[in-house]
DRENPABA-216192 format. One line per 8 residues: their letters; for each residue z, x, y of N, C-alpha, C. Coordinates in pm, whole numbers, plus 32768, in hexadecimal, padded with zeros to 4 digits. Example, Ala and Ser with C-alpha at 12.3 -4.5 7.8 and 13.67 -1.06 7.14 Angstrom:
BEGIN
as = 830C/8527/7DC7/830C/84CE/7E3E/830C/8528/7EB6  82C4/8505/7F1F/82CA/8557/7F96/8313/850A/8003
END
This chain:
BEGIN
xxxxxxxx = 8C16/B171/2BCE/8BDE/B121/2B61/8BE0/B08D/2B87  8B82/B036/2B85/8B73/AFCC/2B9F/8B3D/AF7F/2B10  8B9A/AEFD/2B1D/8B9A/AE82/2AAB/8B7F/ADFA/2ADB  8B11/ADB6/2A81/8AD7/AD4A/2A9A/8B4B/AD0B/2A25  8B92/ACA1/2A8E/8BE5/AC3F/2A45/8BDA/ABC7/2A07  8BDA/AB88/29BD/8BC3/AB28/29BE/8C1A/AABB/299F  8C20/AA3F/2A25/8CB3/A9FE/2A0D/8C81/A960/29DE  8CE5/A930/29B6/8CBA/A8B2/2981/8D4D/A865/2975
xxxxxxxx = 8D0D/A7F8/29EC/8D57/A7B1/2A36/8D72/A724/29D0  8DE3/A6C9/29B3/8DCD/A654/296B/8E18/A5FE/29B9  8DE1/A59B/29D4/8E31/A551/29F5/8E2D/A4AF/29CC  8ED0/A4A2/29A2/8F0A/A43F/2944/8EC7/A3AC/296D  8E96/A380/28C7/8E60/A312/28AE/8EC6/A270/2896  8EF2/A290/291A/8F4F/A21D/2950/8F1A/A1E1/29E6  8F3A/A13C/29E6/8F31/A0E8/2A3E/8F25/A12E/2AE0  8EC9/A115/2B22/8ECA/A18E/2BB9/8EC9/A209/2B86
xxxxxxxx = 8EFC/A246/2B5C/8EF8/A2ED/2B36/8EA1/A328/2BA8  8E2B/A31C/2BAC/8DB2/A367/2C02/8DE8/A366/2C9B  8DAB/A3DF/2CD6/8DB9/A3F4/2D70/8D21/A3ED/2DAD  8D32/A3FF/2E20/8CA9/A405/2E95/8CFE/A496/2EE1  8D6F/A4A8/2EE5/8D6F/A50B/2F43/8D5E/A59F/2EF7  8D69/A5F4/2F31/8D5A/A68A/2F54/8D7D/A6CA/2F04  8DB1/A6DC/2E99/8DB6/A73B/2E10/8DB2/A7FB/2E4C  8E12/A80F/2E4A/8E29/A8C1/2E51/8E92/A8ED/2DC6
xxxxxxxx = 8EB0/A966/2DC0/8EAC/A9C1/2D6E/8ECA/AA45/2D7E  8F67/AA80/2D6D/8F6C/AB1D/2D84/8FAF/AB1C/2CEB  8F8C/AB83/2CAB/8F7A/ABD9/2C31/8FEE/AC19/2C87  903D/AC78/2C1C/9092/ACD0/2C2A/90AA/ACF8/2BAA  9067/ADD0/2BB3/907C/ADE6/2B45/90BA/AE71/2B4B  90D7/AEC1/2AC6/915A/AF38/2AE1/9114/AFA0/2B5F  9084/AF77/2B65/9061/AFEA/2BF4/901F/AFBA/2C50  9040/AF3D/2C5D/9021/AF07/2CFC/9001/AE66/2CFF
xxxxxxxx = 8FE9/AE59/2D79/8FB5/ADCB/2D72/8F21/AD92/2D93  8F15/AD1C/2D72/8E8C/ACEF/2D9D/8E74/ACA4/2E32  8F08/ACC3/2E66/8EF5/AC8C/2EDA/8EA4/ABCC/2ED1  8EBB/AB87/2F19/8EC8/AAC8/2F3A/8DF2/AAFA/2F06  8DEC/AA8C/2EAB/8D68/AA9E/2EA1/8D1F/A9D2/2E92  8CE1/A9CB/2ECC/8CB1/A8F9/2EBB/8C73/A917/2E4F  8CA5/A8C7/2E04/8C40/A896/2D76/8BDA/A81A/2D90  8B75/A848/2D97/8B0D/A7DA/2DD7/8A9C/A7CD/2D9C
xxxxxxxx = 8A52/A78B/2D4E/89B9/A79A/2D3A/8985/A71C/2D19  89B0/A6A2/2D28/898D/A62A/2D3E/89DE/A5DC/2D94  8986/A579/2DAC/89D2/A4EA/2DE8/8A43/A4BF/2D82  89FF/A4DC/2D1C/8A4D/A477/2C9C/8AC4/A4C8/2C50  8AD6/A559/2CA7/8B43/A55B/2C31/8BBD/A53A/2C3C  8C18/A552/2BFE/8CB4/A534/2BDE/8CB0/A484/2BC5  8C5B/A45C/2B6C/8C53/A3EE/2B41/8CBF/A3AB/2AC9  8CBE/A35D/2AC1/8D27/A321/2A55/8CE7/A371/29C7
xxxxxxxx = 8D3C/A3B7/2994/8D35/A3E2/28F9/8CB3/A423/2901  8CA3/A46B/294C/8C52/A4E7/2961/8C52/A56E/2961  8C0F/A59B/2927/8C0E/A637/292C/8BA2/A681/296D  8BDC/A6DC/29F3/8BA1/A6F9/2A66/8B8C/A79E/2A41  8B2D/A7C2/2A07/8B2F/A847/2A33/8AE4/A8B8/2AA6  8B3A/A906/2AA7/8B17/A977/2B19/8B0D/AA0B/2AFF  8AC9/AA3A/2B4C/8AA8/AACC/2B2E/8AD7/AB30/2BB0  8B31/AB83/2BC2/8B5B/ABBA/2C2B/8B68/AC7E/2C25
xxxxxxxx = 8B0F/ACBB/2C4B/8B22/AD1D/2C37/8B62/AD81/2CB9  8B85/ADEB/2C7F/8C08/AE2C/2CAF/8C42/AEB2/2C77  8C9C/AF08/2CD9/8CDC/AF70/2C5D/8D3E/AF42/2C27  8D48/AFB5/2B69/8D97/AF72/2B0D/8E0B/AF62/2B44  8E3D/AF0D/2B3C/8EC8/AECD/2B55/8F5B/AEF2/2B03  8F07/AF2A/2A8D/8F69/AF8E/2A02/8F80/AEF1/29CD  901E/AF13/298C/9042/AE8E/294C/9055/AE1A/29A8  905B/ADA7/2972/9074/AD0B/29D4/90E8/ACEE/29D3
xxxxxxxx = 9123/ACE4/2A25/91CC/ACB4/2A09/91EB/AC2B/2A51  918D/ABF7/2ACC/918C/AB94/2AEF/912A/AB42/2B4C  913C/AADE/2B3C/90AF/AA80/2BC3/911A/AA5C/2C0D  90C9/AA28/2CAA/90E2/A9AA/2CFB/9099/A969/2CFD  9065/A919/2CC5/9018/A894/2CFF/905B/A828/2D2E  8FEB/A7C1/2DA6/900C/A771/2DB7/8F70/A732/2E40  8FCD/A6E0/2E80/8F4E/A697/2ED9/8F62/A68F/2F2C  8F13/A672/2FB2/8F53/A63A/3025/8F54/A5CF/3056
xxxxxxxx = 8F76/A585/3004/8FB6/A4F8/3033/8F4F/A49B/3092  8EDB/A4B2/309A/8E7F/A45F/30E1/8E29/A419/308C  8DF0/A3B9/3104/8DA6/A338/309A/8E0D/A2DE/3064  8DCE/A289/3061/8E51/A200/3039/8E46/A206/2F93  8EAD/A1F0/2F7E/8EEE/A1F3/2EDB/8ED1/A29A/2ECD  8F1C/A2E5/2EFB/8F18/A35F/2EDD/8F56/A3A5/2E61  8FD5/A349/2E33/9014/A366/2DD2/8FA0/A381/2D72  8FD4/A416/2D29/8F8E/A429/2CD5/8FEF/A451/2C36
xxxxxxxx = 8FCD/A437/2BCE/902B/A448/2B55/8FBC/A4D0/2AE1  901B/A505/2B18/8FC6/A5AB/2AC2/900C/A5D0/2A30  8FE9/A5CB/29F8/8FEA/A5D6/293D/9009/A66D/294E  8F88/A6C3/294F/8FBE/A781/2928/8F32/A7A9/2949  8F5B/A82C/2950/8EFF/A895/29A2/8ED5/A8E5/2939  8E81/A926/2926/8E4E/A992/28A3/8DF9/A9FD/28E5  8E3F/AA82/28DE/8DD6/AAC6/291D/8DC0/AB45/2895  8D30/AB53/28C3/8D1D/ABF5/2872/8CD0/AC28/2898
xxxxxxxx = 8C88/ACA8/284D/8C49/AD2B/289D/8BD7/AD20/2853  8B5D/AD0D/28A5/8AD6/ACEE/2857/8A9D/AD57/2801  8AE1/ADCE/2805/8AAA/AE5F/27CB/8B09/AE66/274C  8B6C/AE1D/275E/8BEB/AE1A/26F4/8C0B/AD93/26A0  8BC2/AD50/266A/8BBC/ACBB/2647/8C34/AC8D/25EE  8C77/AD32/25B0/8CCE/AD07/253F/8D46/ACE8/2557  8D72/ACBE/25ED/8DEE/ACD2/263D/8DF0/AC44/266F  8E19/ABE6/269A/8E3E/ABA7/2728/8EB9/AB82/2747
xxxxxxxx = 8F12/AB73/27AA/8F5E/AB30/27FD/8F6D/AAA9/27ED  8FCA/AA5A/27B1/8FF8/A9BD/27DF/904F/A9EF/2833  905D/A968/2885/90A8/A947/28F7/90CB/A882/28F8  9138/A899/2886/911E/A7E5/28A0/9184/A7CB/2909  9179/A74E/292D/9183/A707/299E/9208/A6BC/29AC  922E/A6B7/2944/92AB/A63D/2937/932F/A6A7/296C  9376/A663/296E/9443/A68C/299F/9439/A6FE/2936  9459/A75B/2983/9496/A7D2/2941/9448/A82D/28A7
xxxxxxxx = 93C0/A821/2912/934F/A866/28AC/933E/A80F/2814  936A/A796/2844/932E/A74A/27AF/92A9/A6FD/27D4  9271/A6F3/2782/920C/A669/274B/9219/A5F7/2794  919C/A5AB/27D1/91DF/A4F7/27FD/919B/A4FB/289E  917D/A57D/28CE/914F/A570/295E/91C9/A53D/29CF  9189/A540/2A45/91FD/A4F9/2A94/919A/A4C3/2B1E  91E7/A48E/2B7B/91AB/A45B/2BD6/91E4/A4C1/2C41  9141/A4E2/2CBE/9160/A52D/2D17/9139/A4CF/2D9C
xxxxxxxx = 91AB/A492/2DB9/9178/A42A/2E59/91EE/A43C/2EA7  91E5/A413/2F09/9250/A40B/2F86/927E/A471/2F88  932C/A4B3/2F64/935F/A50E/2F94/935C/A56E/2F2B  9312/A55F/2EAA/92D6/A5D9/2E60/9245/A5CE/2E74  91FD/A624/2E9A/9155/A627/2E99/9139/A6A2/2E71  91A3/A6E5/2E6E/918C/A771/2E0C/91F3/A78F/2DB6  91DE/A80A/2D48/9235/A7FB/2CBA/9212/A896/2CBD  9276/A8C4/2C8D/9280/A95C/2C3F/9283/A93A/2B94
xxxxxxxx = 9229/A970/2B84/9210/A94C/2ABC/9226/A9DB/2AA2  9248/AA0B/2A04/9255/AA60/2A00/9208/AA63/2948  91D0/AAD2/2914/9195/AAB1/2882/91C0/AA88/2826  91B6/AA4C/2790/91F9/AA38/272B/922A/AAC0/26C3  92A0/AAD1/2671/9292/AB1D/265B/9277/AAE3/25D8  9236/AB27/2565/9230/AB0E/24D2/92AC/AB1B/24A2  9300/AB54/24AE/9389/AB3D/2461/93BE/AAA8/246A  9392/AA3F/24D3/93DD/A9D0/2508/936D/A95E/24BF
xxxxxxxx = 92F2/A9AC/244E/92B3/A94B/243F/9221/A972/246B  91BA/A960/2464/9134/A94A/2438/90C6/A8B5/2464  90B4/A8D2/24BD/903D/A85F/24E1/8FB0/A847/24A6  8F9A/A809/2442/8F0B/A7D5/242B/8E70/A79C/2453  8E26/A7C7/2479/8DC1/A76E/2493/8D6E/A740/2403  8D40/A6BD/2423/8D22/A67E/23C2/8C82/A661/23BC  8C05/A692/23BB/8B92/A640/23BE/8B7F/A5F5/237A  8B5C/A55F/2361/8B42/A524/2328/8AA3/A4D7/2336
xxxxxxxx = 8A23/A4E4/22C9/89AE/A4AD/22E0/8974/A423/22AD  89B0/A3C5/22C3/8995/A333/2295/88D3/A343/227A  889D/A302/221F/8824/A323/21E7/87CE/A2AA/2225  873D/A2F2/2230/86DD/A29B/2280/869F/A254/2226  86D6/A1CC/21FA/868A/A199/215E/86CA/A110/219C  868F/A08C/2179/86A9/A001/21A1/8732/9FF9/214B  878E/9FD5/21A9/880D/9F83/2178/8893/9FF4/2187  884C/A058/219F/8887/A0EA/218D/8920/A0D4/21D9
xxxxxxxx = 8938/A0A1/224E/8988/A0B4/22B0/89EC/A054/2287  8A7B/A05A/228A/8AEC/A023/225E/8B43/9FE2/22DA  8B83/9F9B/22D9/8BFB/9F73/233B/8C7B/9F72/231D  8C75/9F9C/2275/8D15/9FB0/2238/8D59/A016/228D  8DE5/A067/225B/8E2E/A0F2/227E/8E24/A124/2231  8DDB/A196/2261/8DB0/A1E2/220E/8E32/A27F/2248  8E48/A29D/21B4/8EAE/A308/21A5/8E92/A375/2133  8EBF/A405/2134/8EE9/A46F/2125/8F1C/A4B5/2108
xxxxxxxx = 8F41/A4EF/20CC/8FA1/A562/2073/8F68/A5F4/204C  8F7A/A64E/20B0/8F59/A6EA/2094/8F97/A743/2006  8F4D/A786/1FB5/8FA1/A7B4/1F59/8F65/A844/1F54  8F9D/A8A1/1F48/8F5F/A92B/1F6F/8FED/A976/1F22  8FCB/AA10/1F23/9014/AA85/1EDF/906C/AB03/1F3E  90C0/AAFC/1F28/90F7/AB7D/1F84/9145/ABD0/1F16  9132/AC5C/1F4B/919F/ACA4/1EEE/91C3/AC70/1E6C  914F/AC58/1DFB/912B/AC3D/1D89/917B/ABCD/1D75
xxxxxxxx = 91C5/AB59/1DCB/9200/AADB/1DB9/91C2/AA73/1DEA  9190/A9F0/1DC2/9161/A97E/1DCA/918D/A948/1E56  914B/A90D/1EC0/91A3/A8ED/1F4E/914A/A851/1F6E  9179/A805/1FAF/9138/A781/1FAC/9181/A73D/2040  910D/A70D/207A/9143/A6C4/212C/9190/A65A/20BE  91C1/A61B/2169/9231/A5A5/2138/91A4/A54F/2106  91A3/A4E4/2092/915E/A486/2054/911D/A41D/20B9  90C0/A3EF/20A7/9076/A396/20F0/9058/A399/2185
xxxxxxxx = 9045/A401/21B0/901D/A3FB/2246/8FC3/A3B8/228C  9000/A368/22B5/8F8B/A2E0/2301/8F36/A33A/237F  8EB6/A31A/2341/8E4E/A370/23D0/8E3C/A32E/2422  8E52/A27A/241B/8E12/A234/2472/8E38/A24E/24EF  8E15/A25F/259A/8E37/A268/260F/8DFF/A1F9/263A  8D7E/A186/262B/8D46/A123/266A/8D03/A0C2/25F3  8D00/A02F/262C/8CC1/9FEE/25DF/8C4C/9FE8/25AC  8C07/A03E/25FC/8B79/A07D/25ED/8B6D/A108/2583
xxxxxxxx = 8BEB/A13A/2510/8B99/A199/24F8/8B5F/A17C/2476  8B0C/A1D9/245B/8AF2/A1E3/23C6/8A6A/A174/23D3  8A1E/A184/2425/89BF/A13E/2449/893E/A1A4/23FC  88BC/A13A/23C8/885D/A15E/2382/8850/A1D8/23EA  8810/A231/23A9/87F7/A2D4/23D5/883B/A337/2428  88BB/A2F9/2417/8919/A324/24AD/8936/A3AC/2479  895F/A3FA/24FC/898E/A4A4/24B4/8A39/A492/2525  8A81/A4BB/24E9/8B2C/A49F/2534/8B74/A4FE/2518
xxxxxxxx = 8BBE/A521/2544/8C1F/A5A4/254B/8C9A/A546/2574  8CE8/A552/2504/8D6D/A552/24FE/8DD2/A5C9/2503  8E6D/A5C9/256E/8EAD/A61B/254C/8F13/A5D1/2509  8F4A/A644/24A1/8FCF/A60A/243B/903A/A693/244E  90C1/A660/2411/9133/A6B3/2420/915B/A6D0/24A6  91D0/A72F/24CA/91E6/A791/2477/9211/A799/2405  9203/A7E3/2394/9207/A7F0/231A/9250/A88F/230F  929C/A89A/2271/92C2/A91E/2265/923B/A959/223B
xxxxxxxx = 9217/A9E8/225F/919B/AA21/2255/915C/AA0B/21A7  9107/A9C3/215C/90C6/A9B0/2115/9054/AA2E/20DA  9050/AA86/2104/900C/AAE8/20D4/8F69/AAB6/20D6  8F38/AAFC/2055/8E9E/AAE1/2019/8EBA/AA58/1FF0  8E56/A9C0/203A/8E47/A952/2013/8DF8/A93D/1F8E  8E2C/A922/1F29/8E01/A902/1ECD/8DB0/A875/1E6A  8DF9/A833/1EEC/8DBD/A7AF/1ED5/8E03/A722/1F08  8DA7/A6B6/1F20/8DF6/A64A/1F7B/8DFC/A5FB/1F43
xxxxxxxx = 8E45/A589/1F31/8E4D/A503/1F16/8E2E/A49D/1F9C  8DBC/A475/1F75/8D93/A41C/1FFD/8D7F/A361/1FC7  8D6F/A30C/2028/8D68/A278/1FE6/8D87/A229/204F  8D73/A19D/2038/8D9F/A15C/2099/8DD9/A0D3/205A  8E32/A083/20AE/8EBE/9FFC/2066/8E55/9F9A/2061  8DF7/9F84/2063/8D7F/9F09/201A/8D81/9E7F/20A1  8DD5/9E83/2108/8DE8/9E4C/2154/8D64/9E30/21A2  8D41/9D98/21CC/8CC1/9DA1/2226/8C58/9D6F/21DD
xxxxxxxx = 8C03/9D24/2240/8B95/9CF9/21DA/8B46/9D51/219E  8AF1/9D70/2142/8A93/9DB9/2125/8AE6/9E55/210E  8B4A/9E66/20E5/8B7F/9EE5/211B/8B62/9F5F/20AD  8AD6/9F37/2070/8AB4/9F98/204F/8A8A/A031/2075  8A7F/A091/2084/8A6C/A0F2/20B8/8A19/A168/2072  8998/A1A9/20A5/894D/A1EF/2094/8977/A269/20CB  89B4/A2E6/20A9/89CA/A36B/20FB/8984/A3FC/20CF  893A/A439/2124/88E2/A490/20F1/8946/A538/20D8
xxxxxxxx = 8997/A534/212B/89ED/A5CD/212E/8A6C/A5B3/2176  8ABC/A60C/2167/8B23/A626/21BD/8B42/A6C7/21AD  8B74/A6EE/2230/8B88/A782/2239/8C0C/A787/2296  8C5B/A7C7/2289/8CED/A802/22B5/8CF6/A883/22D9  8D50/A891/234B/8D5F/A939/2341/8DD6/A918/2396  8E25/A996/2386/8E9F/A9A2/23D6/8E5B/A9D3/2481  8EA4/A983/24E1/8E88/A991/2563/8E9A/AA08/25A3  8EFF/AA58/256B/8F0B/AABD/25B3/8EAC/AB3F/2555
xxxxxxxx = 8E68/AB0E/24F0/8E15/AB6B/249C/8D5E/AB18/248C  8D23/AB1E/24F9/8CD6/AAD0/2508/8C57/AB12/2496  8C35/AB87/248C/8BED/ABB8/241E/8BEA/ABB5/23B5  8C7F/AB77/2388/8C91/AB78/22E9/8CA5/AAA8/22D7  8C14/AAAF/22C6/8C1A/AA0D/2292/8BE8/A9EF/2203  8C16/A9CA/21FC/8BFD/A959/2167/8BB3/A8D2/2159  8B3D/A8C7/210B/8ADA/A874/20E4/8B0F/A811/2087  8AF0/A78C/2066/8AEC/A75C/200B/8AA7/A6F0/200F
xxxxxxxx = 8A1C/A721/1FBF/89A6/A6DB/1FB6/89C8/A639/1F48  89A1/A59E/1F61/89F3/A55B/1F45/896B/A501/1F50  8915/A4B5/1F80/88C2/A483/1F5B/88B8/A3EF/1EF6  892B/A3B7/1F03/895E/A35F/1EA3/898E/A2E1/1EEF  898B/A247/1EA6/89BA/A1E6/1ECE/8A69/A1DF/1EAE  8AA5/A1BE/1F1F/8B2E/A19B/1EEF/8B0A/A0C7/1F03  8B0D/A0AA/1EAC/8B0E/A014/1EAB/8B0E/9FDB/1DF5  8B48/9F80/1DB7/8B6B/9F5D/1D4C/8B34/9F43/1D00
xxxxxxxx = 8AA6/9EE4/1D8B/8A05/9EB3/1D50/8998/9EFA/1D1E  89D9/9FA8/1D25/895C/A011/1D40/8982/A0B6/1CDE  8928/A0C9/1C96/897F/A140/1C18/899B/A1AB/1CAC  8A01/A1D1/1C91/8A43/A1DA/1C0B/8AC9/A16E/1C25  8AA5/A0FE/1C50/8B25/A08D/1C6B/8BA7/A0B8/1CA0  8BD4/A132/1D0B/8C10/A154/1D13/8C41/A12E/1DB7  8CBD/A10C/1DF2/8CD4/A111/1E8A/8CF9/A187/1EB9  8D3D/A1D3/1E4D/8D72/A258/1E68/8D48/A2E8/1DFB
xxxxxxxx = 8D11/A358/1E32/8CE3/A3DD/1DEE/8D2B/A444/1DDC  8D2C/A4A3/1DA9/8D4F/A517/1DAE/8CC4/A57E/1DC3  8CDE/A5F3/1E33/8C22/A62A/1E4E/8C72/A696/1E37  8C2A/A703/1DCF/8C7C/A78D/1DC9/8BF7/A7CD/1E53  8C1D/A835/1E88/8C1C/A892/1EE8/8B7E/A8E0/1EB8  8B11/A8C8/1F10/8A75/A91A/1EE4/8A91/A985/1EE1  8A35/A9B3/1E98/8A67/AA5A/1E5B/89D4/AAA4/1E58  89C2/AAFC/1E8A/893F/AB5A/1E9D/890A/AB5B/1E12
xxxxxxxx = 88B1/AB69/1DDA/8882/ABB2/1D89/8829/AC2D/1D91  887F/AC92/1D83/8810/AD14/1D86/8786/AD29/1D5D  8781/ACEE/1CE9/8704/AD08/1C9D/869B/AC98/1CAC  86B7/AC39/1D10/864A/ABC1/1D18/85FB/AC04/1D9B  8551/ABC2/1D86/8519/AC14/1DE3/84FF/AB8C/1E67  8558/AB35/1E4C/8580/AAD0/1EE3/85E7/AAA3/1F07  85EF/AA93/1F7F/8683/AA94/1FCE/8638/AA25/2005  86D0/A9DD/206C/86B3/A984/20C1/86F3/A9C3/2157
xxxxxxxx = 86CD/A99C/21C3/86F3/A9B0/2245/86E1/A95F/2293  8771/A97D/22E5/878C/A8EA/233F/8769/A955/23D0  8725/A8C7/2421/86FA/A91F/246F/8721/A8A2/2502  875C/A8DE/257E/879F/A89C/25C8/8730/A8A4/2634  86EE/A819/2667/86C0/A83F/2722/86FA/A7F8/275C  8735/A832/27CA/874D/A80C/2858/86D7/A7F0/28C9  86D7/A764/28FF/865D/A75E/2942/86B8/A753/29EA  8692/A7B8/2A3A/86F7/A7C2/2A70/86DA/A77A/2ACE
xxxxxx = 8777/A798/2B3D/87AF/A6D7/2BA5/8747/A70C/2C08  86DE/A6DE/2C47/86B6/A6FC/2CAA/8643/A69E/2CDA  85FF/A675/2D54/85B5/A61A/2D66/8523/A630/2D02  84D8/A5C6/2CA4/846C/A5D0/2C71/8494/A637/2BFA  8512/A638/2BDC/84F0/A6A6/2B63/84D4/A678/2A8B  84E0/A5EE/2ACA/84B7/A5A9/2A57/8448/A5B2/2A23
END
């Protein structure tokens, strides 16, 4: 049986972070390995605060219990600072693998130069906590784009009890985000597992000139449950000057309606890395 993988490389949106050298990769899973594989498909990847993905097919590997990555140390400024690894099974979408990067399977990334250029990572487990991805869609309308901090608060249902991330989660990673029409993926937590998201508290501290803010959606899903995401259609000014005069919202969680005869669909292209493929 053979599985098309799909891995997705990040690497941390800190000062140098990015490499030029050689990027490999052995998978190790309960029935074998993937054997040293180069992760390669541009000049440009392993860039500062980038997300590199790859497609590697192979037999199933069964469960994941651990990576090696790392580089080989060539090219000047080789040091490279790797955030986490995410892999899953393109036939199986409702599954994936973290692998973060930091001391002792936490969060925070680490640096791989000189006498580390490779790392044994091993997955997260959900008992230790819950990783978030965050989409966030700043709206294509004049003035739309903010320079405040803009922050977060997950509120969702488990086992018929109310569950809520820690309060105000700052998304910002660069001075650049939240720019007119920008689309950004934030990760947040780990968190104790939150169940069915029910709804967010989003906003930003008014800081900054103009720091009004136009945002069209935001969507969440737990990282290691990439199929089960959550919408929340939002379309609204957070600014004081603008109804509903508000810096900060509450968005309850989109909800299907059975009986309406229209839906909306988000629909993703990849224009892929290759010469002229623009």
């Amino acid at each position: 049986k053979s599985i098309n993988y799909k891995l997705e490389v990040i690497t941390s949106d800190i000062k140098f972070a990015g490499t030029d050298a050689n990027v490999s990769i052995d998978i190790v899973g309960s029935k074998g390995t993937s054997g040293k594989r180069k992760l390669d498909t541009s000049r440009n990847n392993f860039e500062r605060g980038m997300r590199d993905v790859f497609f590697i097919e192979m037999p199933d590997l069964g469960d994941l219990t651990a990576i090696n990555i790392g580089h080989d140390n060539s090219s000047i400024g080789a040091a490279w600072h790797l955030d986490k690894v995410i892999i899953s099974d393109e036939a199986k979408p409702g599954k994936a693998y973290v692998f973060p990067a930091g001391p002792k399977g936490q969060p925070g990334g680490r640096w791989l130069e000189d006498g580390l250029c490779t790392v044994t990572l091993t997955p997260m487990d959900e008992q230790d906590g819950v990783l978030y991805s965050v989409t966030v869609q700043t709206s294509d309308v004049m003035f739309a784009g903010t320079d405040a901090n803009v922050s977060i608060t997950l509120i969702g249902e488990k086992d018929g009890k109310p569950t809520k991330s820690v309060p105000n989660v700052k998304l910002n990673n660069s001075k650049n985000n939240f720019e007119r029409g920008a689309l950004e993926v934030f990760d947040v937590g780990p968190f104790p597992d939150l169940g069915k998201l029910t709804a967010i508290e989003i906003g930003h501290d008014g800081t900054g000139m103009g720091s009004g803010w136009h945002c069209a959606y935001v969507e969440a899903v737990a990282v290691t449950r990439p199929d089960e995401r959550f919408f929340f259609p939002i379309d609204s000014w957070f600014d004081v000057k603008e109804p509903p005069q508000k810096t900060r919202q509450m968005i309850k969680v989109g909800v299907n309606d059975p009986n309406s005869n229209k839906t909306t669909y988000k629909i993703d292209i990849h224009t892929s890395d290759m010469d002229n493929a623009g």
